[in-house]
C-alpha angles and dihedrals in degrees: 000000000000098000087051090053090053085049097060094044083057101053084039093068093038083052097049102048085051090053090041094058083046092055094045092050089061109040098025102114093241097192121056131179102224121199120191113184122218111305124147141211123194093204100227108260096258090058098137129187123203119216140095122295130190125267089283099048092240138112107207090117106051100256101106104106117184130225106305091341116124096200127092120239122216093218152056118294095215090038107051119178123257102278113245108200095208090066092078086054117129147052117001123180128205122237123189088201109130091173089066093102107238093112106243127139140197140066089288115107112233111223125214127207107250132257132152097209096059150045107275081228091058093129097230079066107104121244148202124194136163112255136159096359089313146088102236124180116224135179093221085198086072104046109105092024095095088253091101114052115247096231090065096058100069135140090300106026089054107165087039116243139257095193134014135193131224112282114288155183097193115138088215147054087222089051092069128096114243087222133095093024120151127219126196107227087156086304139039113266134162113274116243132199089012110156132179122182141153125257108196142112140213106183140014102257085063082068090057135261107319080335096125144294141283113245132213088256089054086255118136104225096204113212124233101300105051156045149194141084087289091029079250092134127087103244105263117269108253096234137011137189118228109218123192100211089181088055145044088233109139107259107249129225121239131197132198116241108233118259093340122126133169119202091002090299132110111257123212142204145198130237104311096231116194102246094013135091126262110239107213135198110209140156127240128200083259102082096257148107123228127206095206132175123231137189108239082249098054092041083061091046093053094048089057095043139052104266110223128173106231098040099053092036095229098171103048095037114043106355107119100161115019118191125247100257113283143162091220113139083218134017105253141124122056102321134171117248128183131206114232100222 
């Protein structure tokens, strides 16, 4: 009697953390909006990507790939840009699927930054994952190129970590408080500006008045008139003119570039002129809107592929004017922009 007793308290709790990672599976929020805030990091000088370059060991045109990644890189592999946190801002999505080959164990989701032109496990995709009693955000594409200290990469953090929380039981990545995370810049500093929210819906009135529908995926599919995660935004207006009201510079078109969006924002171009750059206006995961130069080719290059701020090293290589920090769907009304001398 008693050993059949101890029998059913053991399957009980076999049984429960099954059903634990079950119900976690269909109430977890699976897709979150992340915001980090400004912090830096001036990668040390023997930061050292591996991967394969092209014949002259440079990345300027877009054909350095690094290690098991299947994205190109606009820079040097042995001389990364300075990593600006709030470039992986943006949408990251949970997966429950231990066979995906990063490693991690437990019943917690991991959650990828998102992207639509490359596997969610590429490594240059950011990452959060729970280690050592807390949820800690990693770039797996750095671990092992002296920018993530090797202490942090033991038996359980296994791909090191970039930012850490408080110490926390919390099942999700949504569950914890934005609040008292730290953040390595060289240092470890307190995170500022970090957000994390879900960006889900259940039903359609989640997605606005008449604004659009919830979809089986949690997704508002906004109808024809308007945008945004909640279909909360007016659709963006197809072209705008950029006036300088502190200058007699002539005011410049813009038009926006179908169906292509970059941090979850419409990007636009000027006129597309045969031998002359193509002067974009994008948003980054700071915040801020860029107003950036291409070559035609890389112009090309950025309509097949995910833009992303850091990878293809918009702000060092082709931004000229770059936006005071705003929320605004497009960048309109009377906004501060700043020359980068």
């Amino acid at each position: 009697m008693f050993c059949w007793s101890s029998f059913n308290v053991f399957w009980g709790i076999i049984n429960h953390g099954q059903w634990t990672v079950k119900i976690l599976k269909q109430n977890a929020c699976k897709t979150l909006k992340i915001g980090f805030g400004d912090e830096v990091y001036y990668l040390p000088t023997d930061v050292r990507f591996v991967g394969s370059v092209n014949e002259n060991d440079e990345c300027e045109n877009n054909e350095c790939k690094i290690d098991k990644s299947e994205r190109s890189v606009a820079f040097s592999l042995t001389a990364p840009p300075p990593l600006h946190y709030a470039y992986f801002s943006g949408k990251y999505n949970a997966t429950f699927d231990k066979n995906d080959k990063v490693g991690v164990k437990g019943v917690r989701p991991v959650y990828y930054e998102d992207g639509r032109d490359h596997p969610p496990t590429d490594p240059v995709r950011g990452m959060f994952y729970y280690c050592d009693k807390r949820w800690v955000f990693t770039i797996r594409a750095f671990n092992g190129t002296g920018a993530i200290a090797e202490e942090t990469s033991d038996n359980e953090c296994i791909h090191g970590w970039l930012m850490r929380s408080p110490i926390t039981e919390a099942a999700t990545l949504d569950e914890v408080p934005s609040d008292g995370w730290k953040v390595w810049t060289g240092v470890l500093d307190v995170a500022s500006d970090f957000s994390i929210s879900c960006i889900e819906c259940k039903k359609n009135v989640d997605c606005g008045v008449n604004h659009g529908i919830c979809e089986e995926n949690s997704q508002c599919n906004c109808n024809e008139f308007s945008a945004g995660d909640f279909c909360n935004e007016d659709k963006a207006c197809e072209d705008l003119i950029l006036i300088d009201a502190d200058a007699d510079a002539e005011s410049i078109d813009y038009t926006i570039v179908s169906s292509k969006m970059a941090y979850g924002r419409p990007m636009y171009n000027d006129a597309i002129v045969e031998g002359y750059d193509v002067e974009v206006l994008l948003y980054t995961g700071g915040r801020r809107w860029f107003d950036t130069y291409f070559s035609i080719e890389d112009f090309d290059k950025l309509l097949d592929d995910d833009m992303h701020a850091y990878w293809d090293d918009v702000l060092l290589a082709n931004t000229v004017w770059y936006s005071q920090t705003t929320d605004q769907y497009i960048p309109t009304g009377p906004l501060k922009w700043y020359e980068i001398s």
